[in-house]
C-alpha positions in Angstrom: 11.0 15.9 24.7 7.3 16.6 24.7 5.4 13.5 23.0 3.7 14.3 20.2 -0.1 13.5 20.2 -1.9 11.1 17.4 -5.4 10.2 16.6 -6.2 7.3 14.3 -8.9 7.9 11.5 -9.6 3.9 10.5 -8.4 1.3 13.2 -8.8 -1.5 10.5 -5.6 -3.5 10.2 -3.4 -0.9 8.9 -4.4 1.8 11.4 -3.7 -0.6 13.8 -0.6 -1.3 13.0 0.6 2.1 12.8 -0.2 2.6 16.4 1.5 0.0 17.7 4.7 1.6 15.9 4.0 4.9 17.2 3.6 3.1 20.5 6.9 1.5 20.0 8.4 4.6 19.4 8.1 5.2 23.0 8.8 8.8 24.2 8.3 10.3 20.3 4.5 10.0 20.1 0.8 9.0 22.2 -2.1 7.9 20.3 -4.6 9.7 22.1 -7.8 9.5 19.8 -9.5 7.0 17.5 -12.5 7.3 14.9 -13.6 3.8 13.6 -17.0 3.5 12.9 -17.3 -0.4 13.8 -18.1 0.1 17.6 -16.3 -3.8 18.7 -13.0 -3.0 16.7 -12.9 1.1 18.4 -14.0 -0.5 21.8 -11.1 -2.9 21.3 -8.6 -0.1 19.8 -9.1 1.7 22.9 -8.7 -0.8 25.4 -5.6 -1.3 23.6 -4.4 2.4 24.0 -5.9 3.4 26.5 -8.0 6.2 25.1 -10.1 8.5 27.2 -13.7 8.0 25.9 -14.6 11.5 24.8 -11.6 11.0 22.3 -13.5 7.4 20.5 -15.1 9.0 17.9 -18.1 6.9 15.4 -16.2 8.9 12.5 -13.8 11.3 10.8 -16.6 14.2 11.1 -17.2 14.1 14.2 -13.3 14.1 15.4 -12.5 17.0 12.9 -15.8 19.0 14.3 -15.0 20.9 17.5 -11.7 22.4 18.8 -8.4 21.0 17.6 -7.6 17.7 19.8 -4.5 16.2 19.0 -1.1 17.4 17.0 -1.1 15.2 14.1 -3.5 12.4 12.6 -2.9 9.1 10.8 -5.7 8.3 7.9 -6.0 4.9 7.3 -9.9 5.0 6.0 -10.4 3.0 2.8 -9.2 4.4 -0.5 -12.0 6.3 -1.1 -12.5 8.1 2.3 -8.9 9.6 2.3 -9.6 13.2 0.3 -12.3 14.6 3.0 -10.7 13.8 6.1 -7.2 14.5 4.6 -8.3 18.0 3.3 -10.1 18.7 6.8 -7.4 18.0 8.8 -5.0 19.9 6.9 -7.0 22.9 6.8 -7.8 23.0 10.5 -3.8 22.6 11.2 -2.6 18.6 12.0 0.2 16.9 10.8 -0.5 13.6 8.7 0.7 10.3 8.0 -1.1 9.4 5.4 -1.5 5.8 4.0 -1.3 5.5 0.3 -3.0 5.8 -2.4 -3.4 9.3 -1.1 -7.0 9.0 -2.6 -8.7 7.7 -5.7 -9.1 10.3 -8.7 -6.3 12.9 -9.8 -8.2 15.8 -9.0 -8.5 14.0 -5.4 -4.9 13.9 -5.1 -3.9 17.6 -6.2 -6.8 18.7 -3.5 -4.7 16.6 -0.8 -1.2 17.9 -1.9 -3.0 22.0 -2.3 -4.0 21.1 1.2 -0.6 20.9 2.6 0.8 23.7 0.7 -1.9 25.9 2.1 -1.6 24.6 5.7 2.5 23.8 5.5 1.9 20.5 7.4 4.7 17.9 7.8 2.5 15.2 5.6 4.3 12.0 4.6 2.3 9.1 2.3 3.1 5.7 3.2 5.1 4.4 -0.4 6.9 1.9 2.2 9.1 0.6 -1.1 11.5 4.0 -0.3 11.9 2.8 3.7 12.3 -0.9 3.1 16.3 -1.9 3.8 17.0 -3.3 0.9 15.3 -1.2 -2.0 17.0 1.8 -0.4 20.4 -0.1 -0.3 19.8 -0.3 -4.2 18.7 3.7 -4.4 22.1 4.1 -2.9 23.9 1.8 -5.1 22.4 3.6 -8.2 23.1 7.3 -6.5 26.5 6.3 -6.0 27.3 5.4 -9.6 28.1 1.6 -9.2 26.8 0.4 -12.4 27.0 4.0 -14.3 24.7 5.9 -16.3 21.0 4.4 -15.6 19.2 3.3 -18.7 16.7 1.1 -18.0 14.4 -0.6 -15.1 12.7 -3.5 -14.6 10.4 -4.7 -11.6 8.0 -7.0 -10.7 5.2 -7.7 -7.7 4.0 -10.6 -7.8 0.8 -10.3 -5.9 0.4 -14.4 -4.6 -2.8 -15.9 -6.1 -3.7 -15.9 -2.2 -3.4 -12.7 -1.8 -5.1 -11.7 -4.6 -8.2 -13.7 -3.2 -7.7 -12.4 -0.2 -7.9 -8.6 -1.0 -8.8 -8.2 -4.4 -11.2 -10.8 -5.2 -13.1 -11.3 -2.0 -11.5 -8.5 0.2 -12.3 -4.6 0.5 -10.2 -3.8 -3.1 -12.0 -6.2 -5.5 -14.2 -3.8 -6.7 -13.1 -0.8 -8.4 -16.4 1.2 -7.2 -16.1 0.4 -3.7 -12.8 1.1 -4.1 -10.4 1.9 -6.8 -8.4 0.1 -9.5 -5.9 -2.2 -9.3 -2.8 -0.5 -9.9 -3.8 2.9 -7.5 -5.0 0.3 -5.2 -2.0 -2.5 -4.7 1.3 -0.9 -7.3 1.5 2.8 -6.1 4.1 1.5 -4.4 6.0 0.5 -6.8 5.4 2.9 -9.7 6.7 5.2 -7.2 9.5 3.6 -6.4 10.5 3.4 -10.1 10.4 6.7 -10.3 12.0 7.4 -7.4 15.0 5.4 -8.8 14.9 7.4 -12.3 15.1 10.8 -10.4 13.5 12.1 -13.9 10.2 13.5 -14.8 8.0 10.6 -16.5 7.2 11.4 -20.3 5.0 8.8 -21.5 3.4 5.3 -20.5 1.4 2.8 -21.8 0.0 -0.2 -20.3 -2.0 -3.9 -20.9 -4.0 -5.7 -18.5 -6.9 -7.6 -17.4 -9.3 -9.4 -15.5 -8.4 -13.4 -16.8 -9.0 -16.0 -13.7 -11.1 -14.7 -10.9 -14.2 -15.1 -13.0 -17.5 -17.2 -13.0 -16.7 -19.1 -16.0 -13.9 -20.4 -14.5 -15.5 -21.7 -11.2 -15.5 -25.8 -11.1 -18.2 -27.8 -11.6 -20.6 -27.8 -9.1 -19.1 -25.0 -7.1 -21.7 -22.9 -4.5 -21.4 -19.5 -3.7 -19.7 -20.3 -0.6 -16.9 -22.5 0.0 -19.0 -23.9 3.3 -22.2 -24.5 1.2 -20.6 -28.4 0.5 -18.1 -27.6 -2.5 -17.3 -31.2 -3.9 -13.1 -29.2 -4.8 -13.0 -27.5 -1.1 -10.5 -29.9 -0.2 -8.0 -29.7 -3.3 -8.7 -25.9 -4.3 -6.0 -23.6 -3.4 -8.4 -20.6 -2.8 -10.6 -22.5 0.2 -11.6 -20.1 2.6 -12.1 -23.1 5.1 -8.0 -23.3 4.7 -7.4 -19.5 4.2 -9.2 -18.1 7.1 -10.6 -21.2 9.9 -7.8 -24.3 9.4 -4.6 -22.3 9.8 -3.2 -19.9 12.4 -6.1 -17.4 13.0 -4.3 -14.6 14.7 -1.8 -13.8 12.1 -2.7 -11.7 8.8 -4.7 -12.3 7.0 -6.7 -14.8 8.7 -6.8 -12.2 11.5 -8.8 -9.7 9.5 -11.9 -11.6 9.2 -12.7 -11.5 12.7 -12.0 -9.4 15.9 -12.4 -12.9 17.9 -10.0 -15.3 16.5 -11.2 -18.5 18.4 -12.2 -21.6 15.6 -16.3 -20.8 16.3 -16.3 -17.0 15.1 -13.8 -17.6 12.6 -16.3 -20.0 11.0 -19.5 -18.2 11.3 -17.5 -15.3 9.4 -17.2 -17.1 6.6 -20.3 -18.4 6.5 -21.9 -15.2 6.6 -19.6 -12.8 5.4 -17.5 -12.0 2.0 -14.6 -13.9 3.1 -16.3 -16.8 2.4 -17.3 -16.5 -1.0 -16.4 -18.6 -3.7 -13.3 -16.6 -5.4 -15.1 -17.6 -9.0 -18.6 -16.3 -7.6 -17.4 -12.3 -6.2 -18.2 -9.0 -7.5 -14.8 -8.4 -8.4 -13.8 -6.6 -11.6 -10.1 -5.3 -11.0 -7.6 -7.1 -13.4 -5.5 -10.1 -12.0 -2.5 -8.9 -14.2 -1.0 -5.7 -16.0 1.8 -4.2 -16.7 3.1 -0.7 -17.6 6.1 0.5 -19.7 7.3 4.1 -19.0 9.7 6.4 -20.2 11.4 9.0 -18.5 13.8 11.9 -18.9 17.2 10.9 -19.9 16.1 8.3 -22.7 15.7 5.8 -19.1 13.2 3.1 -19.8 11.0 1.2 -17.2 9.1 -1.6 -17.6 6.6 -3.3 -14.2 4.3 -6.0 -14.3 1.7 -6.9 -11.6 0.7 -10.5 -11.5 -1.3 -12.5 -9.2 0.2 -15.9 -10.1 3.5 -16.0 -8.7 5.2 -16.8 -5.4 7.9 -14.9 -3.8 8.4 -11.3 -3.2 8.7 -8.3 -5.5 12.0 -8.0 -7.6 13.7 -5.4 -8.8 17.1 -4.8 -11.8 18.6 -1.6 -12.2 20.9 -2.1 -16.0 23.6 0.9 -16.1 26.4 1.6 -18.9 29.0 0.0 -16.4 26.7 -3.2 -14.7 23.6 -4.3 -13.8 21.7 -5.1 -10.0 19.5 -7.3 -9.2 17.6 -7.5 -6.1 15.1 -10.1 -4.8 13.7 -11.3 -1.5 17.2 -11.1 0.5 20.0 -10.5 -1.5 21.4 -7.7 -3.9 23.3 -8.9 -6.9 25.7 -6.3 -8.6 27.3 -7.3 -11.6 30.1 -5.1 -13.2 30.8 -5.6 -16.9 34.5 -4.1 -16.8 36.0 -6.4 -14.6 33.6 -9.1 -15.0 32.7 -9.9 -11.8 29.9 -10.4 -9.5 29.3 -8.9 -5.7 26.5 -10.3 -3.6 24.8 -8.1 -0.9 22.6 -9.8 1.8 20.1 -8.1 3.8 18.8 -8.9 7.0 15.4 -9.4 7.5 13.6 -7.1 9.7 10.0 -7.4 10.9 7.4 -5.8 11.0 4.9 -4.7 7.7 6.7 -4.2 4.7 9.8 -5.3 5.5 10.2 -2.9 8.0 9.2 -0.4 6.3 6.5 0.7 8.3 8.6 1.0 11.2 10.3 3.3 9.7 7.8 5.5 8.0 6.6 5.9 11.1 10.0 6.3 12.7 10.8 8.8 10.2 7.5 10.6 10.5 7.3 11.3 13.8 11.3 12.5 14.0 9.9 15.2 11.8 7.2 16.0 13.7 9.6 16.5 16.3 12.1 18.8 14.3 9.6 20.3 12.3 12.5 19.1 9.4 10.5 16.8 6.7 13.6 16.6 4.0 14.0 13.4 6.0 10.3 12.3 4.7 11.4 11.1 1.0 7.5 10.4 0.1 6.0 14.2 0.5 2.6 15.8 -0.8 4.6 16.8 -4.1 6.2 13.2 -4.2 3.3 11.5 -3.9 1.7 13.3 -6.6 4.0 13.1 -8.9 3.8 9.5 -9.0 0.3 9.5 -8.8 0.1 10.8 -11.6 2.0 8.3 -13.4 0.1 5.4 -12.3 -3.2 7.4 -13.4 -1.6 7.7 -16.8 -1.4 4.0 -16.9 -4.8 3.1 -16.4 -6.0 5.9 -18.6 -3.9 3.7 -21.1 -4.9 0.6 -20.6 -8.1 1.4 -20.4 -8.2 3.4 -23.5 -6.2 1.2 -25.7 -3.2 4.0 -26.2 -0.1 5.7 -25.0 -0.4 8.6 -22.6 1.7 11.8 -22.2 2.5 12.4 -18.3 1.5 16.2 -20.2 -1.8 15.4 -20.6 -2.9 14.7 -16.8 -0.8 17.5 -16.0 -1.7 20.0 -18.4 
């Protein structure tokens, strides 16, 4: 079998880390090409690959311009570089992963998914909820009828107050104009997954939320713009960046994004000098620290998801049917059956990698229909995407505008 050939647009930590699975994958795929405009991290992606020099590219132009190079390309820009490369390498013929959100306005997203329908790519978006082990175990569960007629859902994500500082106070997705919103940005993923448990079209949401914590007024007394600039609360306050990002283990995420060099010297000048470093009261962050979003889709099933940053623990899901109810959280599914009045417990393994392991097998999954030329196996499609798209763009239409919003209007 002929190895299919992969350039990387944005070799920032995620396009990283999608070519070391497609590296893993052994004789499925070959990252061949790069464009990253930060010349130490694309010298350092291709040392890594080994990638032939005339296929380092400064940027997504310039790898599109010319003859086609590759078979397929992975976009892993930020948010709000996904449309243009996405729509320019669909038209001129590759195949795409492409990370999520697929980009940052509605109209952005129906370009992308038009794209694919005119070029008949296999495109799969990276909604890694639908590949992780245990939220597909409770798809099947629900598919399968073990707890009846579906009638409502619940889920939540909490975020981690340190990851929130991390990448949506301080990091690349604080700021809605650099990037996008906070539910787009961090809970595609699991709006989509919502729906993909419903298997109905969404009617109508409404959501709350705001901006509450990560704000100046709430910054200590005394507090500098930096958390090296002598803050009298470094050493008690959970957000340090001395304890985040210098005093911890420097080459694992997401210490490991604020430098290419991880050794204690150049982790500390980063932070002195650059926006990891920055007091989390004192950023130019305006996406909301907590929102959720009720829904309501075909067959009178209800939904309900709230996105907090002040909690610990992973995201957790119940599934309430006419017959039982399941419950899944961290490593265990619990099915409870209301006839016989009993309870079943289902552990799952951990696997590594991002996600759970869902990366792995996005990318697993991806490439096998490259391969095949098959993409039923890719269960988060151009049309997929967009259909949940769309819902989470309802949402912050309604929060935003105080009101509920028919799925009809943003599709109308």
């Amino acid at each position: 079998m002929k190895k299919k050939t992969i350039a990387i647009l944005g070799a920032g930590g995620r396009g990283r880390g999608f070519a070391e699975h497609i590296r893993n994958e052994g004789f499925h795929g070959d990252v061949v090409a790069v464009a990253e405009p930060r010349q130490d991290y694309r010298n350092d992606f291709c040392a890594t690959h080994s990638i032939d020099p005339n296929m380092a590219f400064t940027d997504w132009q310039s790898f599109v311009d010319g003859p086609r190079r590759c078979d397929a390309v992975v976009i892993s820009t930020m948010d709000r570089d996904h449309v243009e490369p996405a729509v320019a390498c669909l038209d001129k013929g590759y195949d795409m992963l492409l990370e999520k959100p697929m980009a940052v306005t509605l109209a952005d997203c129906q370009a992308i998914e038009a794209a694919q329908r005119r070029s008949g790519a296999v495109v799969g978006v990276c909604h890694s909820l639908r590949y992780n082990k245990g939220f597909r175990k409770v798809k099947q569960l629900i598919s399968d009828g073990v707890i009846g007629r579906l009638l409502s859902l619940d889920q939540i994500e909490p975020v981690g107050a340190w990851h929130q500082a991390h990448s949506f106070v301080r990091g690349n997705w604080g700021n809605e104009k650099k990037s996008t919103f906070m539910l787009l940005a961090k809970s595609c993923h699991d709006i989509d997954y919502l729906a993909y448990l419903a298997e109905k079209p969404c009617r109508r949401v409404s959501s709350f939320g705001a901006l509450s914590f990560f704000r100046s007024e709430n910054a200590p007394q005394g507090a500098p713009e930096r958390c090296t600039d002598g803050c009298p609360v470094e050493r008690d306050c959970p957000y340090s960046a001395l304890k985040a990002y210098v005093h911890t283990d420097r080459t694992l995420w997401p210490a490991n994004v604020v430098s290419l060099e991880h050794d204690l010297e150049s982790h500390r000048k980063a932070i002195e000098t650059g926006p990891y470093g920055r007091c989390v009261y004192r950023c130019d962050n305006d996406v909301v620290d907590h929102q959720v979003v009720n829904m309501e889709f075909g067959g009178d099933i209800t939904a309900t998801f709230t996105m907090t940053a002040f909690g610990t623990g992973g995201r957790r899901v119940r599934a309430h049917g006419t017959l039982g109810e399941i419950e899944f959280g961290e490593d265990r599914i619990t099915i409870r059956d209301f006839s016989e009045r009993n309870t079943t417990e289902i552990a799952i393994a951990s696997e590594t990698g991002g996600h759970g392991g869902g990366d792995n097998r996005i990318v697993s999954e991806w490439l096998a229909a490259l391969h095949s030329r098959d993409d039923s196996r890719i269960v988060a499609n151009a049309q997929e995407s967009l259909r949940t798209h769309t819902i989470v763009f309802a949402a912050e239409k309604s929060r935003t505008e105080k009101r509920m919003v028919e799925i009809e209007e943003m599709t109308g």
